[in-house]
C-alpha angles and dihedrals in degrees: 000000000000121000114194126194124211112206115207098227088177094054091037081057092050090041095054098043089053082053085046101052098043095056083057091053096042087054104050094036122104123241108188141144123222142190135179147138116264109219129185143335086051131185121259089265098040083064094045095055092044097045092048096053090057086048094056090043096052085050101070092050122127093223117202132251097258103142106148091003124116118241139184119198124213123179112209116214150279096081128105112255095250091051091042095056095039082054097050101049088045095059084047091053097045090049089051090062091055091057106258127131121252110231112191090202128040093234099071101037127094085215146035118213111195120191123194129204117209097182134343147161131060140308136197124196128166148131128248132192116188140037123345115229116239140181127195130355118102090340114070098211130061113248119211129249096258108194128191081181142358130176103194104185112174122178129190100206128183136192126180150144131199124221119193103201112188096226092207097056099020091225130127116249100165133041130179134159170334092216122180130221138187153164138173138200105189117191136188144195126185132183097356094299119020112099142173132185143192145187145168089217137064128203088250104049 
């Protein structure tokens, strides 16, 4: 008994040139990791993870007794200006609703509530393997961000304590921290199009 094979010559041809093709793309694409600090103006989400870290952190404070007392809040670095001013008003608020009295100078408050930050703001790390996107230069058109694989991790993070000083005494009457705070938003591409994403957050928490 005889076998006989027929070999495709027309989808061995296709067949080399997408090899082909692929090991072209695989040599001149990029593999890197990468890592920064994002800084403002931030996207929607990017708010949302950094403001919810400083809300989870502000949660697990121990807060005073200050019903009926005056108070004057000062954040201490090294915080950007945005974070800063959402944390602070966020300490004033939750003290509101404990009854003090917000003052806006030292001179005129009973306490002094000092927060530290340890550490604050937003982070993205990730990993990418394929081509870079680009726009001007020697060539006159923009061309895409064209990615085999990205791993796009980005974490809000907060640390504080808080510090009552009884202006009148200068002493320390309160002490509580440091607290911890954190939130992620995780993204992934795969293959040009194909993406998943992930997050311990939502925009309405």
């Amino acid at each position: 008994m005889t076998t006989q094979f027929d070999f495709n010559w027309s989808a061995a041809s296709r067949l080399l040139a997408l090899c082909a093709t692929l090991c072209a793309l695989l040599h001149v694409a990029s593999g890197c990791a990468f890592s920064t600090r994002v800084q403002t103006p931030r996207s929607s989400w990017e708010q949302i993870l950094a403001t919810t870290a400083i809300d989870r952190a502000l949660k697990q404070v121990e807060w005073p007794e200050v019903d009926g007392k005056s108070v004057f809040v000062e954040v201490g670095p090294p915080g950007d200006v945005l974070d800063d001013l959402y944390l602070q008003r966020s300490i004033e608020a939750n003290l509101t609703d404990r009854g003090a009295r917000i003052a806006r100078n030292a001179e005129g408050a009973e306490y002094l509530l000092s927060c530290l930050v340890g550490a604050i703001g937003l982070d993205i790390d990730g990993r990418f393997l394929g081509l870079m996107g680009s726009a001007g230069g020697f060539i006159p058109f923009t061309i895409p961000e064209l990615a085999l694989y990205k791993n796009t991790l980005r974490r809000g993070f907060a640390k504080t304590e808080i510090y009552l000083v009884d202006l009148e005494t200068k002493k320390i009457i309160h002490h509580s921290g440091p607290v911890e705070g954190a939130a992620y938003r995780r993204s992934k591409t795969f293959f040009f199009v194909f993406e998943t994403r992930e997050s311990d957050t939502t925009r309405l928490e």
